[in-house]
C-alpha positions as a Python dict, from the first residue, in 0.01 Angstrom:
ca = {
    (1, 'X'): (0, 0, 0),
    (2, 'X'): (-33, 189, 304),
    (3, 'X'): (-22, 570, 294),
    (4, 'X'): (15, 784, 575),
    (5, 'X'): (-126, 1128, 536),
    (6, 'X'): (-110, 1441, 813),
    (7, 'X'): (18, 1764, 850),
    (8, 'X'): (412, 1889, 841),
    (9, 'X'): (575, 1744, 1125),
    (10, 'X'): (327, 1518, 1291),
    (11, 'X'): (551, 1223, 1278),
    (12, 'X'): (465, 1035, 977),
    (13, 'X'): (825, 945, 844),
    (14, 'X'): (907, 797, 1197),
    (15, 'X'): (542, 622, 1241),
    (16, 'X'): (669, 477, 840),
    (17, 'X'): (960, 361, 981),
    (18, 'X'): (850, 189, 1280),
    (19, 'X'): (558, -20, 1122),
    (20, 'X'): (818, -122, 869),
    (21, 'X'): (1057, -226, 1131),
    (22, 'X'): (817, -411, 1348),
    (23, 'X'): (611, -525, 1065),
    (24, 'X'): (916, -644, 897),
    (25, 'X'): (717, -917, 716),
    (26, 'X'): (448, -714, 580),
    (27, 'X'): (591, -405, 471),
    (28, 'X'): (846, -243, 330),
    (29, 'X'): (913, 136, 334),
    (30, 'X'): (980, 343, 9),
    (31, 'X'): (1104, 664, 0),
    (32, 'X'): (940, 932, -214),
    (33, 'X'): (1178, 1191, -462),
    (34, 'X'): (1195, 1507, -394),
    (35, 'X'): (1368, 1852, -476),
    (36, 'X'): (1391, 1944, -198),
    (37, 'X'): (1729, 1965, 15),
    (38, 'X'): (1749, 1686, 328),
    (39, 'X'): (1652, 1861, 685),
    (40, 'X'): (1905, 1773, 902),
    (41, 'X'): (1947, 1390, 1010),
    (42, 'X'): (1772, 1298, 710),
    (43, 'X'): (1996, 995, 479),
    (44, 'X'): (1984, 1020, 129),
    (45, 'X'): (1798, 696, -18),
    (46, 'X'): (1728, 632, 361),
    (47, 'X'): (1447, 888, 422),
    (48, 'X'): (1418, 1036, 69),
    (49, 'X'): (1590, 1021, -286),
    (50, 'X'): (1665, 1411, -298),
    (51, 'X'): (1707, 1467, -687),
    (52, 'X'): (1743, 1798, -911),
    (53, 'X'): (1438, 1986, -1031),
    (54, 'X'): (1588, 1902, -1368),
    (55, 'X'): (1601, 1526, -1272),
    (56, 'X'): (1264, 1505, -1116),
    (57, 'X'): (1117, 1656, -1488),
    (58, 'X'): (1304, 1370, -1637),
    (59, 'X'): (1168, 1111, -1406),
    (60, 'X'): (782, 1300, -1491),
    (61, 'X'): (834, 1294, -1846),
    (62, 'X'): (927, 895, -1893),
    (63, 'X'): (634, 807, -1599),
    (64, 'X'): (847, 687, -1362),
    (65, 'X'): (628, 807, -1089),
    (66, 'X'): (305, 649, -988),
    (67, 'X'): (164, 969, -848),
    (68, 'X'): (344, 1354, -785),
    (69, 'X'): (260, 1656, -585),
    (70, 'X'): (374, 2005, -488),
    (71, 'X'): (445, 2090, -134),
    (72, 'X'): (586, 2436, -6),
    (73, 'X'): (737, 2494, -317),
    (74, 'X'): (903, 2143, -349),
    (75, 'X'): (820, 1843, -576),
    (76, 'X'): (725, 1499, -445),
    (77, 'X'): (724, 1184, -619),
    (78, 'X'): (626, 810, -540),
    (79, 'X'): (811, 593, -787),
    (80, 'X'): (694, 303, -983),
    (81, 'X'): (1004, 106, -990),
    (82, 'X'): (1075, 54, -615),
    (83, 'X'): (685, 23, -543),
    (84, 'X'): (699, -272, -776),
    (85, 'X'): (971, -418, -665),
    (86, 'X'): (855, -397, -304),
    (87, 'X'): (545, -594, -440),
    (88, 'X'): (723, -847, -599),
    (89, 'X'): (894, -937, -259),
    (90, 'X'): (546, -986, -151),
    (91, 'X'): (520, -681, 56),
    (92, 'X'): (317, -425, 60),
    (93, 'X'): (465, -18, 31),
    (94, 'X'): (428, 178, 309),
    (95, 'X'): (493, 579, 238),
    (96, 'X'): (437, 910, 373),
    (97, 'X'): (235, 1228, 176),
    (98, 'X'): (197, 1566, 357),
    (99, 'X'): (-155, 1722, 300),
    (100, 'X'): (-161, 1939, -14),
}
């Protein structure tokens, strides 16, 4: 897994998005949850799964998430599911965390 870590707006997503575009065979980019609403341009599924606060406590309380956090008032989540099924195409994950 390779985790890219900085401060709001330093580029991360896009940095994400390149490696996994030119590193096609390597890597595979996964999305985290969140609550909070998309920023404009942003996809849905493309550059995060934007859920319910209510949906997000589901996904905590059955451990669907390898790993959450809290950022400007918004919840963040990594999910197990799509990180395994990135490794089971024999890539490795490649995500994006802002510094808490």
């Amino acid at each position: 897994m390779l985790v890219l870590t900085g401060p709001l707006a330093c580029w991360k997503r896009e940095l994400c998005h390149r490696l996994c575009r030119k590193f096609n065979n390597y890597f595979r980019y996964s999305p985290c949850h969140t609550t909070r609403s998309p920023y404009f341009g942003e996809e849905n599924k493309l550059d995060y799964h934007y859920v319910s606060q209510e949906e997000f406590d589901k996904m905590v309380n059955t451990g669907k998430f390898i790993a959450t956090f809290k950022y400007n008032g918004f919840y963040y989540g990594l999910s197990r599911e799509i990180i395994e099924t990135i490794a089971r195409e024999g890539l490795a994950t490649c995500v994006h965390l802002e510094i808490e």
